[in-house]
C-alpha positions in Angstrom: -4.7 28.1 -93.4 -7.5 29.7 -92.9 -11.1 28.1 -92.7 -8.7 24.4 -92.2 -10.9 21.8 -91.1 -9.4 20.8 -87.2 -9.8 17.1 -86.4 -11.8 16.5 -83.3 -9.1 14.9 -81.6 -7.5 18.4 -81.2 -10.2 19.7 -79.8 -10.2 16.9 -77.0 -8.2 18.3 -73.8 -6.1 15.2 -72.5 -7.8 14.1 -69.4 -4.1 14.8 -67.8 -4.1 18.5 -68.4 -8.0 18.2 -67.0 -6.8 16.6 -63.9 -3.8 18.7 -63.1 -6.6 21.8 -63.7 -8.5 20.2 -61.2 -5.7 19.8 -58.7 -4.4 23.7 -59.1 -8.3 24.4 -58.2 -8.2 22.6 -55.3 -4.8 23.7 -54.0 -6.0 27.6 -54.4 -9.0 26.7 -52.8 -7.3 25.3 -49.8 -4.9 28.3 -49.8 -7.4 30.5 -49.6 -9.0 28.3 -46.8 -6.2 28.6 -44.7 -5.8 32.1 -44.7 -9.0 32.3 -44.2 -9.1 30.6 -40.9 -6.0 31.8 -39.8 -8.1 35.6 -39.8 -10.8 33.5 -37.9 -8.4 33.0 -35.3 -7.2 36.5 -35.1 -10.4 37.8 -35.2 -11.9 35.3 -32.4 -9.4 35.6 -29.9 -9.6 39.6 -30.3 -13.6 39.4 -30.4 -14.3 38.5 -26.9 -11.5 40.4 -25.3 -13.8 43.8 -26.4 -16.4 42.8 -24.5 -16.8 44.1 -20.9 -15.7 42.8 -17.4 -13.8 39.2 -17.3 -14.0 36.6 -14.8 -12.4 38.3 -12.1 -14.8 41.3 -12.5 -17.6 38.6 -12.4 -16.4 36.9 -9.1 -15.9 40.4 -7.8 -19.8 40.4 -6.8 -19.4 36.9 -5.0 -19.1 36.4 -1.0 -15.4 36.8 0.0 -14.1 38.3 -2.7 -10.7 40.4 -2.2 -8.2 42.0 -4.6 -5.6 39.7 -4.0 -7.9 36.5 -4.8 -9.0 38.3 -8.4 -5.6 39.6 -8.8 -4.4 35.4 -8.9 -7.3 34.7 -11.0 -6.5 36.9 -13.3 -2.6 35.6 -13.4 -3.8 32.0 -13.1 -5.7 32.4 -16.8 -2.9 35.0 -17.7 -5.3 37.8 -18.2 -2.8 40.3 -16.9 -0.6 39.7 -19.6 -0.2 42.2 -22.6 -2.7 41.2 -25.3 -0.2 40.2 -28.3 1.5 37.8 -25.2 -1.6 36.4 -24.7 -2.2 35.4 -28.1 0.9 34.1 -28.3 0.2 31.6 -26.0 -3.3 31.5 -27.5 -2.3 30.3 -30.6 0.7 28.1 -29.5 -1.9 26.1 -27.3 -4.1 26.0 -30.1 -1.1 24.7 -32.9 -1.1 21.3 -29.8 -5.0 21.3 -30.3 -5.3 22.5 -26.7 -8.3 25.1 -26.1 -7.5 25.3 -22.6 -9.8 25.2 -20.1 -13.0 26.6 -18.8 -13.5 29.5 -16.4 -16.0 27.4 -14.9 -18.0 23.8 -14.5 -20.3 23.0 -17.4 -21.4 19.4 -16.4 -18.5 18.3 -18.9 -15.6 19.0 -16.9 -13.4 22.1 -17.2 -11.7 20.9 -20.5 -12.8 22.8 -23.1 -13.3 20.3 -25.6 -14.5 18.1 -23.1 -16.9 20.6 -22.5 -18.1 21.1 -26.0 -18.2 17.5 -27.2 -21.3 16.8 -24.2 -23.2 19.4 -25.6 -22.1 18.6 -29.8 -24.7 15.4 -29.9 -27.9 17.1 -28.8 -27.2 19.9 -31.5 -26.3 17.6 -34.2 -29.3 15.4 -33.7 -31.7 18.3 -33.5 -30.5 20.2 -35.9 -29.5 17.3 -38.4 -33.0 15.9 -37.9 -34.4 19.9 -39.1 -32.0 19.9 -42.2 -32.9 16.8 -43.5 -36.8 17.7 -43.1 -36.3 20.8 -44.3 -34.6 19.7 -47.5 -37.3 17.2 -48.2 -40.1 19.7 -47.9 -38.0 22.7 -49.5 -37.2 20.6 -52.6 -40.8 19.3 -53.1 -42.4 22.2 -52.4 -40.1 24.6 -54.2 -40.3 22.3 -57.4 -44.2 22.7 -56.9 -44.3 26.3 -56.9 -42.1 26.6 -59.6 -43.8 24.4 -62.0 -47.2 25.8 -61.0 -45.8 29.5 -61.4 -48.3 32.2 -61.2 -51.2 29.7 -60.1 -52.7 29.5 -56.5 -50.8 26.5 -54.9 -47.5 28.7 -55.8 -49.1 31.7 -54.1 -50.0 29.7 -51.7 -46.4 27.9 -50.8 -44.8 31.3 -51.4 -46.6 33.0 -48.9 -46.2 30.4 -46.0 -42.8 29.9 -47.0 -42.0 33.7 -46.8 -44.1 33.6 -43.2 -42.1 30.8 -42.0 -38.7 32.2 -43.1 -39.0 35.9 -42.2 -40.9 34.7 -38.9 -38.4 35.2 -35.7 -37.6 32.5 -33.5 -38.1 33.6 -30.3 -41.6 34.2 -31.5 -42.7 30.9 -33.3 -41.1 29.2 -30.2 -43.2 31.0 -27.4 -46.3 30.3 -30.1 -46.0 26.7 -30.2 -45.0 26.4 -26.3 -48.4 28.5 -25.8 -50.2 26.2 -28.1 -49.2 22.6 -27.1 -47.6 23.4 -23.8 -49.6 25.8 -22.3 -53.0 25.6 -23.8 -53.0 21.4 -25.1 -50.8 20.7 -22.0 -49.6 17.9 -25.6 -45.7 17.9 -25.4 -43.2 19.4 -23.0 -41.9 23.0 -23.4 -38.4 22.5 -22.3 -35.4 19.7 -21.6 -34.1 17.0 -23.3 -35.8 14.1 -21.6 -38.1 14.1 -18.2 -35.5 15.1 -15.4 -34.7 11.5 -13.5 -35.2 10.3 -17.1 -32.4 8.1 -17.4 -32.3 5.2 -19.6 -30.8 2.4 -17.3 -33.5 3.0 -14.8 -36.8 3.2 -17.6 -35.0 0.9 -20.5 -34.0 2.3 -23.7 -37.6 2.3 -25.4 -38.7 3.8 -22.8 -35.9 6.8 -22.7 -36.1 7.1 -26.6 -39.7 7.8 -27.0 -39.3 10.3 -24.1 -36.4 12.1 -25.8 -38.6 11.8 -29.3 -41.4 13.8 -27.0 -39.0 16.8 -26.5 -37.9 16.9 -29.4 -41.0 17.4 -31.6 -41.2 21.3 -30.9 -37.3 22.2 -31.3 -37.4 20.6 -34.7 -41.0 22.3 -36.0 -39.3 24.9 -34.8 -36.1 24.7 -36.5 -37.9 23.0 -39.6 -39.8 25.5 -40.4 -37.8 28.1 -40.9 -35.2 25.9 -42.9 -37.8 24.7 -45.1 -39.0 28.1 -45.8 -35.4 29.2 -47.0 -35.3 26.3 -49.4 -38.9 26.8 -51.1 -37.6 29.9 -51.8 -34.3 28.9 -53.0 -35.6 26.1 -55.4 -38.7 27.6 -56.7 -36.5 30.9 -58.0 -33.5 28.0 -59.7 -36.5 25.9 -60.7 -38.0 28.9 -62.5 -35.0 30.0 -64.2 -34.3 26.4 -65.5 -37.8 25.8 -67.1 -36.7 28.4 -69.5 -33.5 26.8 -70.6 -33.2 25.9 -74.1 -32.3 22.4 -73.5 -36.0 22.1 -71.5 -37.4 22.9 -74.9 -35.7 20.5 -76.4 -36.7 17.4 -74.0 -40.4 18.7 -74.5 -40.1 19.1 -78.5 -38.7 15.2 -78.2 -42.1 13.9 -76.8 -40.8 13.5 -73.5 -43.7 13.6 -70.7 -43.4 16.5 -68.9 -42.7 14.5 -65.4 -39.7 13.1 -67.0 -38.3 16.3 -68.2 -39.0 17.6 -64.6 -37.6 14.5 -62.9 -34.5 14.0 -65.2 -33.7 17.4 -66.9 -35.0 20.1 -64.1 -34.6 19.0 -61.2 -30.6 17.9 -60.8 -30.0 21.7 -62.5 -31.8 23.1 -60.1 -30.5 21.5 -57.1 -26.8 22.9 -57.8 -27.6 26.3 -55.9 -29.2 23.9 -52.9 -25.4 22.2 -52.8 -24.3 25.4 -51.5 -26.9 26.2 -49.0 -27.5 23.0 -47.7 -23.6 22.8 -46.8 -23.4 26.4 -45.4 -25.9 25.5 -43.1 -25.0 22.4 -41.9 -21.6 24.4 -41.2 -24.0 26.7 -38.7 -25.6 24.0 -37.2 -22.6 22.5 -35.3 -22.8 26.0 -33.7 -26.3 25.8 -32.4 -29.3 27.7 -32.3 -28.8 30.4 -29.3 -32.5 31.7 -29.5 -33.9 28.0 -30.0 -32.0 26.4 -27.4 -32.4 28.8 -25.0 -36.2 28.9 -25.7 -36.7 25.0 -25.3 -33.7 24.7 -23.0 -32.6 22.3 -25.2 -28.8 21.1 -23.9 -26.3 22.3 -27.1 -23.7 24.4 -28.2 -26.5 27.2 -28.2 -27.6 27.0 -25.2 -23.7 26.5 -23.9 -22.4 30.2 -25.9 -25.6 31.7 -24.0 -23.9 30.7 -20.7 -20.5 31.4 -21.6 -21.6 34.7 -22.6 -22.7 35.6 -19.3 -19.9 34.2 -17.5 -17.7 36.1 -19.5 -15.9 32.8 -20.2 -13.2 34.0 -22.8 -12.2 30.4 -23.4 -14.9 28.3 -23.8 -16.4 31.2 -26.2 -13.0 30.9 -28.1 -13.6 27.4 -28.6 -17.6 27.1 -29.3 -16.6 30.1 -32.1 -13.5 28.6 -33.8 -15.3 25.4 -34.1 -18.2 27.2 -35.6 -16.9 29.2 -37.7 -14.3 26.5 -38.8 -17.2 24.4 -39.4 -18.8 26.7 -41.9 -15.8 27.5 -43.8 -15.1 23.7 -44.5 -18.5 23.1 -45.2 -18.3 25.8 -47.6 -15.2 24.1 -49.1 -16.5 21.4 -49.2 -19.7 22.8 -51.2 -17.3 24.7 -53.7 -15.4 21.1 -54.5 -18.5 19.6 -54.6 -20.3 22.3 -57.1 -17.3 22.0 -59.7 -17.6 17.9 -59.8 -21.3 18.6 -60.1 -20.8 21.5 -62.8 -18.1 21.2 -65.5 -18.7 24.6 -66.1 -16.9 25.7 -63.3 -14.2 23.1 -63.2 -11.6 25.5 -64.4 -12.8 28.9 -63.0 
């Protein structure tokens, strides 16, 4: 009949029929994931095969050097092999969790993952450090600005932030090593400790506060331009959620306006910041080539940099698939995340 009145209890969804939703989410998501990575893999092993010369042609310009020796090297990593066989035996390795090995000595052994995990930490912690300093000041800042819209403190933290996120590396790197390096002769421009460093000769304190030394610069570094990115971010969600309806409401109740900003704006504005928090933390297990490099900082950036120019096809395999791995997960992760967060998008 038309115009019936429906009892409420129809209009409740049983909270199986909510779950199974959820689960079908989560399975398409993870579908998609896989098929996903599998075209990472395709796409990795083929990437680095396009670029020019191999090991062999790199030894080539070493002392004693003959045909027949870079003939077996090529054989011994099975470079002569047609390209879909060497896949095959790419991705067969891969399936046993076996990366191979290296075309050379890193410090880490000739293991590829061996190889990798001695350069993960000193990534992690510096760019871990930069995320979580970066968020801090992105949120604070980019709830600031877009509070203040229009008046000169958001002017002002738009402008820097902007600076700081279009500004290159390479450049804000060489500017601070000129500054406190070169000029203040404050901090040291590159390493992870003092060479000779080492903490069972100086004692732990001693080795820690060293470390902490080299590491002010790198994070700045890395800080700022992280921190930028979020500023921006969160003042642009915080501006479009102080025009919600419901912020009207909270206001029209009497509440003060640090509460509604506290308790109504702030954890809506913070659901696009789920996403790019996550997406970067995915990047940072891969490194920061330019930063790295700049500060000679000992990471996975700094370790693609040198692969690169040894024309290590393994090791670059590797350093990408974790990478890239790493960021789809993370992203994932983020898109699990966001529909816990946002029952909006719980059944999309």
């Amino acid at each position: 009949m038309a115009g019936a009145f429906i009892p409420p209890s129809f209009c409740i969804v049983p909270k199986e029929v909510t779950n199974l939703s959820q689960a079908i989410r989560i399975a398409k998501k993870i579908f998609y994931l896989l098929i996903t990575i599998f075209f990472v893999l395709v796409f990795n092993f083929v990437l680095f095969r396009l670029l020019p010369g191999s090991i062999s042609t790199k030894m080539a310009h070493t002392a004693h050097a003959n045909a027949t020796a870079l003939a077996n090297l090529d054989k011994y990593y099975g470079l002569n092999q047609p390209m879909v066989q060497q896949f095959l035996t790419y991705f067969t390795k891969l399936l046993h969790l076996d990366l191979g090995n290296t075309f050379a000595s890193y410090g880490g052994g000739t293991d590829v993952w061996d190889v990798m995990a001695s350069r993960i930490g000193p990534t992690v912690v510096l760019l871990g450090l930069a995320e979580i300093i970066a968020f801090i000041l992105g949120t604070v800042f980019g709830v600031i600005a877009g509070w203040k819209r229009g008046k000169v403190i958001d002017k002002t933290l738009l402008t820097s932030s902007l600076t700081f996120y279009a500004m290159p590396t390479f450049w804000l790197s060489m500017m601070l090593i000129l500054i406190f390096c070169t000029k203040a002769n404050l901090l040291p421009s590159m390493g992870m400790y003092t060479t000779g460093f080492r903490k069972e000769i100086v004692g732990a304190a001693a080795y820690y506060k060293d470390v902490a030394r080299h590491l002010i610069l790198p994070l700045a570094c890395m800080s700022l331009g992280l921190a930028g990115e979020y500023t921006l971010t969160m003042r642009s969600t915080m501006m479009d959620v102080l025009t919600e309806d419901y912020m009207t409401t909270a206001r029209a109740k009497g509440f003060k306006e640090g509460y509604v900003l506290r308790k109504h704006a702030l954890p809506n504005a913070m659901l696009p910041m789920v996403t790019l928090i996550c997406m970067n933390l995915g990047f940072a297990i891969g490194g920061a080539i330019t930063l790295e490099q700049m500060f000679s900082w000992p990471g996975i950036g700094a370790l693609t940099y040198t692969a690169i120019a040894n024309r290590d096809y393994t090791l670059l395999q590797g350093i990408f698939l974790l990478t890239t791995v790493s960021t789809i997960v993370a992203n994932f992760l983020a898109d699990i995340l966001y529909g816990f967060i946002d029952p909006r998008i719980k059944n999309s």
